[in-house]
N, C-alpha and C positions, 0 to 999 in steps of 0.2 A: 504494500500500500504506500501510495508518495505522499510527499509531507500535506501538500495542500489537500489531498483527499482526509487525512487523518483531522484537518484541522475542521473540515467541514463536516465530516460526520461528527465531533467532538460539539461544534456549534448547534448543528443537528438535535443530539442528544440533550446538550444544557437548556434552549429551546424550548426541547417537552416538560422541562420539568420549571422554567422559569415562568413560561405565559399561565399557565391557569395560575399558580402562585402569586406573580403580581395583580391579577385581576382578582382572584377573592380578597387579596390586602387592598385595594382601592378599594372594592365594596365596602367593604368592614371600615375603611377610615369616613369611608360616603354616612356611614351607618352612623355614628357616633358622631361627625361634626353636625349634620343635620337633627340627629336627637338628642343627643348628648348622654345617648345609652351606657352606662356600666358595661352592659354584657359583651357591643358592638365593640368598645374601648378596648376590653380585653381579649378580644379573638384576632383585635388588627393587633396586639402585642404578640398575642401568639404565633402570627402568620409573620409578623416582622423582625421576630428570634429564627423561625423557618427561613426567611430570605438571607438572612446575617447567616445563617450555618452554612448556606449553600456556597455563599462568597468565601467564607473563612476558610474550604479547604483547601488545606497545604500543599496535597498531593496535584491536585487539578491545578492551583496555582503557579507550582513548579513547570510545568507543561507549556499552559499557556504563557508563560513570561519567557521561558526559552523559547518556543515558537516565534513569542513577540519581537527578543532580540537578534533572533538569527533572518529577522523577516523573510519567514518561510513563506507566508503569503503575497509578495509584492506582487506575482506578476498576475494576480485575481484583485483587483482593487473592491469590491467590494468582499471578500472573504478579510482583504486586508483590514479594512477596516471596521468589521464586525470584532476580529480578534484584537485593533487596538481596544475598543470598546472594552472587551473582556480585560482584557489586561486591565485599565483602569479599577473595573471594579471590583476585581478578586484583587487588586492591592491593595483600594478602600477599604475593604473586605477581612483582611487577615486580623483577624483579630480570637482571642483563647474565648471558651465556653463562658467563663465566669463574667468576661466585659461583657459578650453580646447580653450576658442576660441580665445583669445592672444596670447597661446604658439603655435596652431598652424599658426597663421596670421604670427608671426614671426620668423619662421621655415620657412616660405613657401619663404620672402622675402630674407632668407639668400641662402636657397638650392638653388633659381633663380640667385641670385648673383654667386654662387658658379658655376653653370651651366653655364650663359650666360657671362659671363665678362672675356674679354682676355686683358692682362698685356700689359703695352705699351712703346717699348724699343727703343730709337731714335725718340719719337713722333709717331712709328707706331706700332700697334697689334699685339703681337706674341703669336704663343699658349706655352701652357706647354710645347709639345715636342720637337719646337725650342729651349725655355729653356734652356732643358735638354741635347740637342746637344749642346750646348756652356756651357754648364758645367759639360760637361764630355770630352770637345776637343779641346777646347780653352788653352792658352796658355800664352795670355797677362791678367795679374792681373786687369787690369784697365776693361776690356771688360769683364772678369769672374763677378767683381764687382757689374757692369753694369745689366746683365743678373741675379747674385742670388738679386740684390735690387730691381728688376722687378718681379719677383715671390712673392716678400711679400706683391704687391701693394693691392692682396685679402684682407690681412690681416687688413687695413688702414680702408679700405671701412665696416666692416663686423664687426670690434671686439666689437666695442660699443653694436653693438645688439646681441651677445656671449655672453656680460656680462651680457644685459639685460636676456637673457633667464637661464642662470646661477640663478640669482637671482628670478626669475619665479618658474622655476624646483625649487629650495629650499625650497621656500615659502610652493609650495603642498606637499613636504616631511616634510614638520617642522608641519604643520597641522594633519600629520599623526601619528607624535610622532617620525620620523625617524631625526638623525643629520641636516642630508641634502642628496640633491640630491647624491653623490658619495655613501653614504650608504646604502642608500634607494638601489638605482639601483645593486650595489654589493649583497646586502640582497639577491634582489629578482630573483639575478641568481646565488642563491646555492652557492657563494661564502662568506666565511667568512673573511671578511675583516685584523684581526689579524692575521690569518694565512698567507692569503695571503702575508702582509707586511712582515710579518718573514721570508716568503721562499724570498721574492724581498731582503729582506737585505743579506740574503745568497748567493744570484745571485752576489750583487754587490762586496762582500768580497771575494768570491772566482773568481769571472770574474776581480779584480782590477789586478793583476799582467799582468793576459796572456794580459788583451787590453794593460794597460800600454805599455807591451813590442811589444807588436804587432803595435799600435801607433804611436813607437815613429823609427820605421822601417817605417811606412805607410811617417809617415813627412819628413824623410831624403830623400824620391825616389819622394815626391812629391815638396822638396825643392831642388832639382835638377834639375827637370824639370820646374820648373818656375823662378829657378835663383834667390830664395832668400834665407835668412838662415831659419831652422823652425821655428823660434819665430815670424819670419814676417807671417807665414801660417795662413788665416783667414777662415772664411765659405765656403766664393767662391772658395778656392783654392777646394773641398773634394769632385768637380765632382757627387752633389747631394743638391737637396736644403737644405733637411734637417739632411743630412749626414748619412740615414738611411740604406743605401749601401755604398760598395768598390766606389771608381772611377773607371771606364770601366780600366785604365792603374796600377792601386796600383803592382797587381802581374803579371796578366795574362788578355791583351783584346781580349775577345773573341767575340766582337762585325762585325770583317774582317770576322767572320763564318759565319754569317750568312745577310751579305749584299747584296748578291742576293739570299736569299733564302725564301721560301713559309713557313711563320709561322706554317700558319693554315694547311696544310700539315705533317709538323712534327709533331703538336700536336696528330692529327689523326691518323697517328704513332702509336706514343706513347702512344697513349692509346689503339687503338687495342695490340698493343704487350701484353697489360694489360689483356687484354680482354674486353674495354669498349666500346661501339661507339659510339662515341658525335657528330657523323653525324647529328643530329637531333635538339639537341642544335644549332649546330654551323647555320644550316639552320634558327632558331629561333634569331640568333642572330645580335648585331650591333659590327661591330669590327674594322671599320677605322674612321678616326677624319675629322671631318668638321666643320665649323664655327654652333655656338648656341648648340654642341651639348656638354654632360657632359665630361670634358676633364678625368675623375678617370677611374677606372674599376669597375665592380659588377659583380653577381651573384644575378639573383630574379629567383624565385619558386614561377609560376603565380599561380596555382592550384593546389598542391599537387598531381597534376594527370598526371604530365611527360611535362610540359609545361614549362621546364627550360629555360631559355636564358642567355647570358653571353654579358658586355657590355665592349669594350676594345676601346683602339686607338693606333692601334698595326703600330709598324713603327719596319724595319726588326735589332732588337739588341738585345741582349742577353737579357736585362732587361725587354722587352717586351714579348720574349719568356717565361721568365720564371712565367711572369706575367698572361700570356694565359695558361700554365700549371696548374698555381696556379687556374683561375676561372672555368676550364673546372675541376678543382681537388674539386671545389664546386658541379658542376651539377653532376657529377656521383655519389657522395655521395644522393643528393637529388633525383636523379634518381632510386637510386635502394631500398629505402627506402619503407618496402612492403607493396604494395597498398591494401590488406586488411585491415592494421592496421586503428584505429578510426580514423577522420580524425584529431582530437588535437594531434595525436602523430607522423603523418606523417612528422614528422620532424624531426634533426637530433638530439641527445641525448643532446647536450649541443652547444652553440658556440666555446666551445676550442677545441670539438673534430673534429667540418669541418674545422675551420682552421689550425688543426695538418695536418689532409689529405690533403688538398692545399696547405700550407707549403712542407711539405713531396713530393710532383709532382713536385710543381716548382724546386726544388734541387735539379730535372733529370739532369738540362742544365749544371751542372759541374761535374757529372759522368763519369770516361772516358767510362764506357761500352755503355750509354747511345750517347756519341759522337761518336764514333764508328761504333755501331749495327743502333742506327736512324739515326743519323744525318750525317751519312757517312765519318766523319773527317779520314784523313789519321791514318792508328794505328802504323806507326812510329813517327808520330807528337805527337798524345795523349802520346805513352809508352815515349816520351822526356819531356812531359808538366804534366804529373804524379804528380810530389810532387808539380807543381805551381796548379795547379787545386784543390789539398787537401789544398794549403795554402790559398788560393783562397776561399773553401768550409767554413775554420777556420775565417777565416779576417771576410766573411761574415756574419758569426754565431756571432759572436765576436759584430761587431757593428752593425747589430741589437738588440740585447739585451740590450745594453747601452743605444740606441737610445730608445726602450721601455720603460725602467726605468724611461726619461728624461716625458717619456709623460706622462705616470700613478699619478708621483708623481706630476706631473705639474696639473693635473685634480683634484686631491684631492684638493692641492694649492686652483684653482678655487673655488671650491663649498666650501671649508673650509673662502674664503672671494673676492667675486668678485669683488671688488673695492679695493683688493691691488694695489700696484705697479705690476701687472704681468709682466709688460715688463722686469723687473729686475729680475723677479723671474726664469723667463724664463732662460734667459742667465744665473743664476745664476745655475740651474740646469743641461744645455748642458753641460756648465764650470767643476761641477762636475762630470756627466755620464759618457761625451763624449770626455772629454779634450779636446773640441776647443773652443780658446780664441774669445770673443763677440767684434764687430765693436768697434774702439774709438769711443764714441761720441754717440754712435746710442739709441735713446730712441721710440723704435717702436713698435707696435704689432706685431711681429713677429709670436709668437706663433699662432695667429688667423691665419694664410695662412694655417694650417692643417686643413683641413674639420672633421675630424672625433672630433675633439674639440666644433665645433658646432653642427652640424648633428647625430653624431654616438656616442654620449654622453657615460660614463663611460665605454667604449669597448676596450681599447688598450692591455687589460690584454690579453685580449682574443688570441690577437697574441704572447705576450709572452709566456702565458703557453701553446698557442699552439707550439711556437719551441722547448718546451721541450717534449711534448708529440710527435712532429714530431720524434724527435731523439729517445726516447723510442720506437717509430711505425716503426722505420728503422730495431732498433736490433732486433726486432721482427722477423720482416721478411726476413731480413737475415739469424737470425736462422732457420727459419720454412724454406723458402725456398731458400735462396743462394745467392738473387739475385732481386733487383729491376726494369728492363729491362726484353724487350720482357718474360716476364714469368705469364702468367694467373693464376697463383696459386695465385699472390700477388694481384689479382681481386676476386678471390673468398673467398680468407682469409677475404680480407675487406670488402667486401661483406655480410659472412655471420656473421662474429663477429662485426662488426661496423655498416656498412649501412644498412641492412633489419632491425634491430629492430628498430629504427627511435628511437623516446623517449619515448618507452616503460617504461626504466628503464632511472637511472642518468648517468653519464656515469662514473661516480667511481665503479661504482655496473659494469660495461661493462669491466672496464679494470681490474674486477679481474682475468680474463680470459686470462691475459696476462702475461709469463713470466714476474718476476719482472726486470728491469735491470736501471742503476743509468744515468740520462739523463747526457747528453752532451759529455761524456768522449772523444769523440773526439778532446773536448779542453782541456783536463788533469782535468776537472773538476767535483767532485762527488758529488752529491748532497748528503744531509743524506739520507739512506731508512733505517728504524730504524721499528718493531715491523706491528703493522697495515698498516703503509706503504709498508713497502717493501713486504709485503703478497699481496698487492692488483694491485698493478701496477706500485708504483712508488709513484710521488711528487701527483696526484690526489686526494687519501683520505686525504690526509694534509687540502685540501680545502672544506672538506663536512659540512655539517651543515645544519640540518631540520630547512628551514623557517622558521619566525615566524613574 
């Protein structure tokens, strides 16, 4: 038998026993974040001790990593890159019986927590999106207060055991030879971590001016409306818990649009105008908020076989719109992902490239063609709300990226020593990112009330360089076709350059297909595209680098 037949019967084999395994574990997580069931909780624990066992073995491990490094597979490019795939995750993978079954025991206690527990403001329960209405609409400093110190209460309950698995995850990285957990996990999604930091220091030297100035406009309109000077401006005044958006009022609230209006209707819209129908999704889906159920959003890909659903707790404001945008801008990606391909590669080329495409959909909601043509807004109101919409668009871009920075480097932070001081380190980081000043007095887990800090572990890059990949994905399609709204060209374009190959290929190898063009310039800002860069797509080749 020759190598590459060995390698594809091996893929074959692993195959039968990986796909129904991952699809009972998506059920089972579908099960419990929708109900917030015990029973659901503990079967997706039990099914994701089964998937950790399967990666952990040695024996198979040894196989496939020599395979990988003798690249027995090159001259089959898709066999090749099914087995880099493996490789990655039986490296992730290697881990003794006694971590899989701690880290996931307490994984499973936190995700419950994170799922089942609502904040408690006056002695009574409120969920997130009460929250978020009284901090985005509120008015009195002392009740803002109130409502953002109510949001961290996650954080109190949860962080101890954050650190604890902080220090877990390390441990099986430090036995493999890797730093720590941040490394290990950068590694093994094709990112190179030096680069990566080089391009984030670039972000935050050429974004320091435009936020500065854009900031310190945001504080005089928001030290107005609450009547105090800006120095007095704390967290609660920023109309979001963790300031990672505008306030609904900063430039323009377009939250009065859409106060009687059907989300789920406009979404459907706007994607047929694409040419996509997420009819099928949305019927598969959970999308309004009730008690036990997960108060976040997602997107799961039950079976790589068209069984997407999308999980919201949509309440009718812009924020939510664009939020539904964004996870139905995850299922069309998965959905059109071509179902001949093996099934390790039914999936999208990378995570920065689905989160560029849902990025990129939700930043329909402040389009004026987009308000307009879907959403019906009057078009002598949009052609008067014109430059607040593009400031609106900027402000937006603007602090999320800052907000990004605050997390990334906060993560490394963690796994480089999980028993600092975080609480300090935290606030010391917004302080720099974000320019807003930390509570007097306040010595808290703050940081811990972000889930993705426990749960979705070394991932926040992933939205960063996905807004820069968004914004390169725009001029694209501007140039190719004109126009993001009602236009089916900009479904087929993505379609066939992005979504059918799945992870065929990496997805630097995808964006050489792309005019080069220098992200964000929208904010005056050019990123380098210098030599192999600027031939390939942009800031993406900066971050390649063969696993190892």
């Amino acid at each position: 038998m020759s190598r590459l037949t060995a390698i594809q019967r091996f893929i074959a084999e692993h195959t039968a026993t990986l796909e129904p395994l991952q699809r009972a574990l998506a059920l089972a997580h579908w099960e419990a974040a929708t109900t917030g069931s015990a029973e659901a909780s503990a079967q997706a624990a039990r099914l994701e001790i089964a998937l950790r066992q399967l990666y952990a073995d040695p024996t198979a491990y040894a196989q496939v990593r020599a395979w990988y490094e003798a690249e027995a597979a090159a001259d089959d490019p898709l066999t090749a890159r099914q087995l880099t795939l493996l490789y990655l995750e039986y490296t992730g993978g290697q881990q003794d019986p006694a971590t899989i079954e701690a880290l996931t025991a307490l994984e499973k206690e936190v995700r419950d927590e994170y799922t089942t527990y609502r904040a408690r403001l006056h002695g009574r329960p409120v969920s997130d999106n009460t929250l978020d209405q009284i901090l985005a609409h509120e008015t009195d400093s002392t009740r803002l207060q109130e409502a953002w110190e109510a949001s961290k209460q996650i954080g109190q309950r949860v962080a101890d055991r954050v650190r604890e698995l902080a220090r877990r995850r390390n441990a099986a990285a430090r036995r493999q030879g890797f730093r720590d957990h941040f490394q290990k996990s950068l590694r093994l999604a094709e990112i190179a971590e030096d680069r990566l930091f080089a391009l984030l220091a670039t972000l935050e030297a050429e974004t320091a001016a435009p936020f500065r100035a854009a900031k310190e406009a945001l504080d005089a309109r928001l030290a107005a409306r609450f009547g105090v000077t800006p120095a007095d401006l704390r967290p609660w005044h920023y109309g979001d818990r963790f300031f990672q958006n505008p306030p609904p009022a900063s430039t323009l609230d377009l939250d009065p649009l859409f106060a009687e209006r059907d989300l789920v209707a406009l979404a459907v819209r706007t994607f047929d105008g694409l040419g996509f129908d997420v009819r099928p999704v949305l019927m598969r889906s959970d999308l309004y908020a009730r008690p036990g159920k997960n108060q976040h959003a997602f997107c799961t890909d039950i079976d790589r076989r068209g069984d997407v659903r999308i999980l919201c707790n949509l309440e009718p404001t812009a924020r939510w719109l664009e939020t539904l945008l964004h996870e139905l801008g995850h299922a069309v990606y998965d959905r059109a992902i071509d179902p001949n391909l093996p099934y390790l590669l039914r999936t999208p080329a990378h995570l920065i490239t689905t989160e560029a495409v849902a990025l990129l959909l939700g930043r329909l909601v402040l389009q004026p063609d987009w308000l307009t043509a879907v959403a019906g807004v009057d078009r002598s109101w949009v052609a008067a709300q014109r430059a607040a919409l593009a400031a609106q668009e900027r402000l937006s871009r603007l602090i999320f990226l800052r907000w990004a920075m605050v997390v990334v480097h906060f993560e490394r932070a963690l796994y480089a020593d999980p028993d600092q001081d975080l609480n300090r380190r935290w606030w010391d980081l917004v302080e720099r990112f974000q320019l807003v000043r930390r509570p007097e007095g306040r010595d808290a887990p703050d940081w811990a009330a972000k889930i993705h800090l426990a749960l979705h572990p070394v991932y926040y890059q992933n939205y960063l360089l996905g807004e820069l990949l968004a914004s390169q994905l725009a001029a694209v399609l501007r140039q190719r076709v004109g126009r993001l709204v009602d236009a089916p060209a900009v479904g087929a374009y993505l379609t066939a350059a992005l979504f059918r190959p799945g992870a065929r290929a990496v997805c630097w190898q995808l964006f050489g297909r792309m005019a080069p063009c220098r992200a964000y310039t929208r904010l005056g800002i050019g990123l380098p595209a210098r030599g192999r860069a600027a031939a390939s797509g942009g800031f993406v080749w900066a971050l390649a680098g063969r696993p190892r």
